[in-house]
KEKENU-658681 format. One record per residue (C-alpha): x, y, z. Coordinates in Angstrom, 3 decimals. Each point is the difference from the previous one (the first is absolute). Example, Ala and Ser with C-alpha at 12.3 -4.5 7.8 and 13.67 -1.06 7.14 Angstrom:
% KEKENU-658681
NODE;x;y;z
NODE;12.300;-4.500;7.800
NODE;1.370;3.440;-0.660
This chain:
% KEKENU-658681
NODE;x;y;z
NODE;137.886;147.179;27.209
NODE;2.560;-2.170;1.505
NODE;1.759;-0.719;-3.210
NODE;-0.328;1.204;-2.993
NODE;1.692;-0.836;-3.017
NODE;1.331;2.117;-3.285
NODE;1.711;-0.371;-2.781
NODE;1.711;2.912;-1.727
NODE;2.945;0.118;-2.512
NODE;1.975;-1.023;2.432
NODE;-1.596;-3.190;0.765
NODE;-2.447;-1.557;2.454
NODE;-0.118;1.364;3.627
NODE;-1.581;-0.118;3.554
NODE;-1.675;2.822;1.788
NODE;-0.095;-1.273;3.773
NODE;0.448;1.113;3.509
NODE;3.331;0.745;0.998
NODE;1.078;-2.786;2.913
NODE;2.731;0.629;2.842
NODE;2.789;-1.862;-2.464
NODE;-0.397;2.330;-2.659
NODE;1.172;2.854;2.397
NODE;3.368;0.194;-1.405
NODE;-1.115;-0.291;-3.813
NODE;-2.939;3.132;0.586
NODE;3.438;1.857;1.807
NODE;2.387;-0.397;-2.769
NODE;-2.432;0.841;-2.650
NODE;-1.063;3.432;2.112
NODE;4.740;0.517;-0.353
NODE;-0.454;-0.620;-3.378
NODE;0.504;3.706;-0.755
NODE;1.951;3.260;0.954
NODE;-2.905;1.173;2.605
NODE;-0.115;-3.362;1.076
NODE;3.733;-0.747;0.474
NODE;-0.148;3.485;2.334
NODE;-3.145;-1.259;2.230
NODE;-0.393;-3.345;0.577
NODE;2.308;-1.326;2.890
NODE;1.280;-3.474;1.197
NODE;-1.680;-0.459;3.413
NODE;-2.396;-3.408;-0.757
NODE;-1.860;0.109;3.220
NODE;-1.475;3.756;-0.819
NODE;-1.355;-1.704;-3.335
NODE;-1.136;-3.356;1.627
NODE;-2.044;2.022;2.301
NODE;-1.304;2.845;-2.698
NODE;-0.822;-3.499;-2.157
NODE;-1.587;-1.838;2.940
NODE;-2.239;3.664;0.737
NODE;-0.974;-0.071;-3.808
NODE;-0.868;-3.001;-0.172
NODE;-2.272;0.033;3.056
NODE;-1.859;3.071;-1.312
NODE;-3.270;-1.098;-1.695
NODE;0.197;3.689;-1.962
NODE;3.554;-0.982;-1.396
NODE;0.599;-2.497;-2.724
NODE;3.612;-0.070;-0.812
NODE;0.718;-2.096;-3.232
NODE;2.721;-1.371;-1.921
NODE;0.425;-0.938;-3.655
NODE;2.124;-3.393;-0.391
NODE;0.802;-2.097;-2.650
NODE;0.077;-3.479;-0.822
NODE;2.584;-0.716;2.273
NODE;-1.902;2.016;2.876
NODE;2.715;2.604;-0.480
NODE;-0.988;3.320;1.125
NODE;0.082;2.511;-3.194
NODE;-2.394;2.849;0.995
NODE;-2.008;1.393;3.471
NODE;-2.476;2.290;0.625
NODE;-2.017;1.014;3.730
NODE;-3.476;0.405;-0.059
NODE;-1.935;1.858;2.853
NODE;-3.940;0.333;-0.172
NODE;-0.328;3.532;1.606
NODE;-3.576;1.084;0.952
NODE;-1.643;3.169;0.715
NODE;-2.156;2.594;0.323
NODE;1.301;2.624;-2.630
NODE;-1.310;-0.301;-4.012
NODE;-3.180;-1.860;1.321
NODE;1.182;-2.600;2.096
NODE;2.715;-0.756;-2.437
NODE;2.146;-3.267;0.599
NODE;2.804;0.426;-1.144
NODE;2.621;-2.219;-1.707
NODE;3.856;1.285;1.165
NODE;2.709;-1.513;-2.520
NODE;3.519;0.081;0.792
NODE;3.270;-1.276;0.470
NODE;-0.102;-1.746;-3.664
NODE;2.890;-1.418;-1.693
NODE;0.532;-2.359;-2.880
NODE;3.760;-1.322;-0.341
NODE;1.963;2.081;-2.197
NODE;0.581;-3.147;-1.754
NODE;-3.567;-0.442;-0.701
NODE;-1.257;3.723;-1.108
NODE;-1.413;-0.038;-3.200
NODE;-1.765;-2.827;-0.169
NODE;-3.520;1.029;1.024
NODE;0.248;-1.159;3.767
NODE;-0.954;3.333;1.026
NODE;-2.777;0.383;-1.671
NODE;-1.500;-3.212;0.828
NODE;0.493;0.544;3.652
NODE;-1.220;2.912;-0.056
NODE;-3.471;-1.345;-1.752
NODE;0.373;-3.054;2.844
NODE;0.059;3.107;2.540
NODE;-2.953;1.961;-1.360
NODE;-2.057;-2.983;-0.438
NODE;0.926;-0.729;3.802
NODE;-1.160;3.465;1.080
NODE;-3.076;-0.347;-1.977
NODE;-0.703;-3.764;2.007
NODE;0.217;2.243;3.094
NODE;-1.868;2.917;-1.061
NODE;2.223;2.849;-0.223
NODE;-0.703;3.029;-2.201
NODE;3.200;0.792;-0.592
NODE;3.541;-0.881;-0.648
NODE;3.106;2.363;1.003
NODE;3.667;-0.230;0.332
NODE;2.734;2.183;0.657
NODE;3.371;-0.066;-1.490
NODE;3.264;1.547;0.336
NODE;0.214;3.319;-2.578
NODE;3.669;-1.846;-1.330
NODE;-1.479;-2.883;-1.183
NODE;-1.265;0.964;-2.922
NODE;-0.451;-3.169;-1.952
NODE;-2.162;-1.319;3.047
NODE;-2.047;3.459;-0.891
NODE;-0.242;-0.354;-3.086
NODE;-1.567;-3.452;0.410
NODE;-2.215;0.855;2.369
NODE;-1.180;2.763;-2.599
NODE;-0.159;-2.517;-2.320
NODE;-2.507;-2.151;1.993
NODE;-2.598;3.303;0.426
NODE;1.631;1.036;2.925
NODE;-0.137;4.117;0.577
NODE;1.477;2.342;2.062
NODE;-2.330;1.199;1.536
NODE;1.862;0.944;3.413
NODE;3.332;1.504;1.594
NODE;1.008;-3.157;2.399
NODE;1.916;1.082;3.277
NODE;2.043;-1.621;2.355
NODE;1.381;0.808;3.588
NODE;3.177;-2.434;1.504
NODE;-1.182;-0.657;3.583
């Protein structure tokens, strides 16, 4: 699943791997909110490397959505997670997905999200999950939308 192509109300699209130049597009679409504006930094090199780790991971698969131009309009990470809980479960860990405010609306979502479950499927996991921040509540009410539930309290610890 290398490429993958959809088109939505929006138009036609491409589903592909992210590559080292679309560092900067996958960072300014991850500002492209209030949570974002607060988190994300400046320092290139500590992306370069986190890219360059990701992308040497066979268990991560971090993709981009581009349009005809090749312009970067959406990104989501991937990362095939198995284990030994729910009966060997693999597991298919979604996050860090954003489509350009620009661009909401138009079905994107949705169809990378089908891409993504499709992909998970090709590499056998049993399930899909994602966390998200309780503020954004559009992003929670589309993952709702798509049959997400919540089914768990998520925690997290700064270290």
């Amino acid at each position: 699943m290398s490429r993958h192509e959809i088109n939505t109300r929006g138009g036609s699209f491409v589903i592909r791997r992210a590559k080292d130049a679309d560092i900067e597009s996958i960072v300014a679409l991850l500002q492209d909110d209030p949570l974002g504006k607060e988190r994300e930094g400046s320092d290139w090199s500590r992306y370069k490397a986190a890219f360059q780790e990701i992308d040497n991971d066979p268990n991560q698969y971090l993709a981009v959505v581009v349009d005809t131009q090749d312009r970067v309009i959406g990104t989501m990470q991937l990362t095939l997670i198995p284990g030994l809980s729910r009966n060997a479960a693999k597991r298919l860990q979604i996050e860090a997905v954003r489509i350009a405010s620009t661009m909401q609306g138009l079905g994107i979502g949705t169809a990378l999200f089908d891409w993504a479950h499709a992909y998970g499927r090709e590499h056998n996991a049993d399930l899909a999950q994602l966390t998200s921040d309780k503020s954004r509540n559009n992003a929670l009410n589309f993952y709702a939308a798509l049959g997400y539930v919540d089914s768990h309290e998520g925690l997290k610890l700064v270290l």
